[in-house]
N, C-alpha and C positions, 0 to 999 in steps of 0.2 A: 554543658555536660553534667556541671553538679546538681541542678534544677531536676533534673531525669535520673539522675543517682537517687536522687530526694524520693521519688515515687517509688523505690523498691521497698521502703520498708513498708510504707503504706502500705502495697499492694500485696503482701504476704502478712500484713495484721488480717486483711480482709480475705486471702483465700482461706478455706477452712482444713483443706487439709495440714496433717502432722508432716513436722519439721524433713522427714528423711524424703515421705511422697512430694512433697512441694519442690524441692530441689531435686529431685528425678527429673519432675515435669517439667523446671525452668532448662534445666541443660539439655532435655532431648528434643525441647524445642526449638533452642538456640541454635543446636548442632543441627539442626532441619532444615532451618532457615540460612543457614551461612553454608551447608551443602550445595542448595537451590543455589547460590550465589554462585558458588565458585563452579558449580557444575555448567552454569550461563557461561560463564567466564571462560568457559574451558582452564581451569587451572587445576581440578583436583587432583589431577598425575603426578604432578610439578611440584609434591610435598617428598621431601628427600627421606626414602625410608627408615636411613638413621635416626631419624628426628622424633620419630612416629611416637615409639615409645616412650622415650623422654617425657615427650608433651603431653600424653597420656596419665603418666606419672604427678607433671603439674596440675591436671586437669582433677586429677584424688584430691588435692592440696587446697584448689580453687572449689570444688565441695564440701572440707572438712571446713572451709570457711564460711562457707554459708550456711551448713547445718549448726556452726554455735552463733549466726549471727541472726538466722530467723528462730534458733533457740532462745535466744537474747530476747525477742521482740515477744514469743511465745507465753514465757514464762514474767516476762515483766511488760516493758511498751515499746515502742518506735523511738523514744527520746532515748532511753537510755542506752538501744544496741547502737545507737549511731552516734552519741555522744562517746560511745568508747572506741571506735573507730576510729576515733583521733586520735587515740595513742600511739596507731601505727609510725607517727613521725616519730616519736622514740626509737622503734623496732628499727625503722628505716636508718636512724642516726647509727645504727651501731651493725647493721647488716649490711646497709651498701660499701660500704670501706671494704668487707669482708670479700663481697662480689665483686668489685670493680678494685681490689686493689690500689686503694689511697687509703689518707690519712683523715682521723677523727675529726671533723668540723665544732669547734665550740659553739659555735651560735649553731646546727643543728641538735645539738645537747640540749642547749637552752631553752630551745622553743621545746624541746620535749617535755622539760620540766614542766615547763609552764602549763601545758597542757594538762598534767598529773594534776598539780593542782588545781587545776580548774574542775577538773574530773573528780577529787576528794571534797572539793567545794561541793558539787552536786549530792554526795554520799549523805549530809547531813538530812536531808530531806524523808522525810518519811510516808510512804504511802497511804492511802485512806482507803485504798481499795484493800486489803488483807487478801486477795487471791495474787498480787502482786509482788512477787521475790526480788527485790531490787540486789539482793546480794548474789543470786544465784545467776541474776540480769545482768551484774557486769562483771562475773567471772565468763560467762560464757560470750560478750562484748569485745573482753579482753582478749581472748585466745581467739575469738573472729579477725582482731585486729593483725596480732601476729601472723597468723596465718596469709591474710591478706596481704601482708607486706613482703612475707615469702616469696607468693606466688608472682607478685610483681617485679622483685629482685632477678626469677628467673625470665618472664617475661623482657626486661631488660637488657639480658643477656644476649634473648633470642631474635629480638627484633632487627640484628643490624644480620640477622641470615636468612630471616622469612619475613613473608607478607602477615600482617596483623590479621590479615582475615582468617589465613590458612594456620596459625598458631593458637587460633580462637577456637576455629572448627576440631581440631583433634583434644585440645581441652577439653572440649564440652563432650566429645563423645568419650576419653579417660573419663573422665568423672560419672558419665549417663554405664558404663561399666563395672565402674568399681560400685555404685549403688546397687546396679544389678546381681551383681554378687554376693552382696551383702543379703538383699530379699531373697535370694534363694537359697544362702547357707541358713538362714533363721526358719525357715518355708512359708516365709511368705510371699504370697504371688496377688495380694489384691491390687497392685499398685498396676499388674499387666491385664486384669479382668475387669474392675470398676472404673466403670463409665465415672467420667465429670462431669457434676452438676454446670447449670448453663453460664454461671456467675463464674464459677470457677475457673471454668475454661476460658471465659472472656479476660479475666486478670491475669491470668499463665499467657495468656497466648500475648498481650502486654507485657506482663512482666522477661516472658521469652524473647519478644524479638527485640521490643525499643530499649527495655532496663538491660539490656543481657547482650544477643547478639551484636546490637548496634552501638551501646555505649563501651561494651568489652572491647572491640577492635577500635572504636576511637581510641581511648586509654590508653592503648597496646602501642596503637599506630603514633600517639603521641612523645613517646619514648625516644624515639629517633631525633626529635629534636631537645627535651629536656631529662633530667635525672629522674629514675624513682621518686626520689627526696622530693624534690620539685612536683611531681605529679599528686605524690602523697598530701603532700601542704597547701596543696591548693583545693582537690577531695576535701580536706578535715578543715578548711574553715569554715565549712557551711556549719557542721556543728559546734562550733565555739563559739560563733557569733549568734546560735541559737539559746547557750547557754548564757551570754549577757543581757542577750534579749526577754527573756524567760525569768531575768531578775526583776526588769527594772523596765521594761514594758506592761500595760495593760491590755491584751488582746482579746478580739472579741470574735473574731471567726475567716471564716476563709470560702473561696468559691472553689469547688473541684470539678464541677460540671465541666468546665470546655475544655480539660486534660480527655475527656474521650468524644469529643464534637458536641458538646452541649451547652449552652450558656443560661439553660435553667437550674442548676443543681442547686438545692435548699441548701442556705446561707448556716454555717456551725455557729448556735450563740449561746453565751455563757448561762449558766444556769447551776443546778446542782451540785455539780462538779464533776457532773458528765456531758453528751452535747444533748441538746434537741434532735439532733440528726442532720444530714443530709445525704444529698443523694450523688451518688458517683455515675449521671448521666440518665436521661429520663428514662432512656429504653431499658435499662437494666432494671429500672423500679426494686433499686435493692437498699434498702433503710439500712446505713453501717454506721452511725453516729454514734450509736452507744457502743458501739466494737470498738472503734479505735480511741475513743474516750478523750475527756477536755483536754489532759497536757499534752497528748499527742496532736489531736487539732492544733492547738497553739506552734508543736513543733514543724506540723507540714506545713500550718500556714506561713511560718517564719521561709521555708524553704521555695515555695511556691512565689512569694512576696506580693501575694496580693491580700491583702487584709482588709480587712471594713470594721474597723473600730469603734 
């Protein structure tokens, strides 16, 4: 699950659209796809009308998160909105008590801390790129994380009265709503007349079913047997283990090609301090190498764990 959590930031460095249309398109395609399902199913009736709203409501929460997390990624890289992602275990330390009624955990305190630090550890670093805002990168990181940790707290709640599928599906269409609303109070309508380019649509339509529809309802459905906390801590160690790696590793690149049935994709190798490139599957023939840039490389490849050093 976190290997496939790992390919979201990737694949929103590489769509090209802005932060609000990217996250339209992930959730309407989610809510598409988990439709189709449940409509198979025969179960879309079976979502208890009280609910509806509510989840709609989480479904805002589960967008305002993603707009400051591919904000995060936009305005700075992939290392750092998913590095800050890990704070959620903090949030989580001090919300779940809230939601579930118990008492403060010191050891999940502690590992919170630790986290911060690790995260102000990171701050010292300073970019070479100048079009890169690492301040602005992990404020908007941060409040991704909170929010995230929110929405999960209600998820939590909801899983011991619905099916993960059907708690996912009205999410995504809350959310594919409330953006809607948004484009029309400003009058903007390009998001409902502009075509997607063909790159584009290929990573949304990725990003929508396997990062979104299908990991969302694992997570959700995983609930039922472990805590938030628990779910959360196990999400955020891909990126801790990315920032000790990233000290004290030398890496040299990564394969992404069989991520979309390819096992030619050109090899990321160190150079300038950006990549050579490679390619994200022969058929797409789409050169993102210098898009997603060396530290990021280094970060997927950490995620991915295949490396050629």
């Amino acid at each position: 699950m976190v290997v496939f959590l790992g390919f979201t930031g990737v694949l929103g460095k590489l769509i090209s659209l802005a932060t609000p249309y990217l996250v339209w398109h992930r959730m309407l395609i989610a809510f598409i796809a988990l439709f189709i399902f449940l409509l198979i199913k025969k179960q879309i009736q079976s979502i208890p009308k009280k609910d509806i709203l509510p989840l709609m409501g989480i479904g805002a929460i589960v967008a305002l998160h993603w707009f400051f997390f591919f904000g995060a990624i936009k305005v700075s890289n992939i290392s750092v909105a998913v590095i800050c992602m890990a704070t959620a275990s903090l949030f989580s330390a001090f919300l779940e008590p809230l939601f579930f009624k118990r008492k403060l955990l010191k050891y999940e305190l502690l590992f919170g801390v630790i986290v911060l630090f690790a995260l102000s550890y990171m701050l010292y670093e300073k970019p070479e790129n100048k079009e890169i805002n690492y301040v602005l990168g992990y404020i908007y990181g941060i409040a991704s994380a909170f929010l995230g940790t929110l929405f999960t707290m209600f998820n939590g709640k909801y899983i011991s009265k619905l099916d993960a599928a059907k708690i996912t599906m009205v999410e995504m269409f809350g959310g594919v709503v409330v953006i809607s609303l948004y484009f029309l109070a400003i009058g903007d309508l390009s998001v409902f007349t502009t075509p997607l380019s063909q790159n584009d649509f290929i990573y949304l339509l990725l990003l929508g079913t396997i990062c979104t529809a299908g990991i969302f309802v694992w997570m959700t459905e995983i609930m039922r047997h472990i805590t938030p906390y628990a779910l959360i801590m196990a999400i955020n160690l891909e990126p801790i283990y990315s920032i000790i790696n990233r000290k004290l590793e030398n890496i040299d690149g990564l394969l992404l090609g069989s991520f979309v049935g390819n096992d030619d994709g050109t090899k990321l190798v160190r150079g300038d301090g950006l990549c050579e490139g490679w390619k994200l599957g022969k058929r797409l023939g789409n050169d993102v190498g210098n898009k997603l840039g060396y530290q990021d490389g280094l970060f997927v490849g950490k995620i991915l764990g295949c490396f050629d050093g």
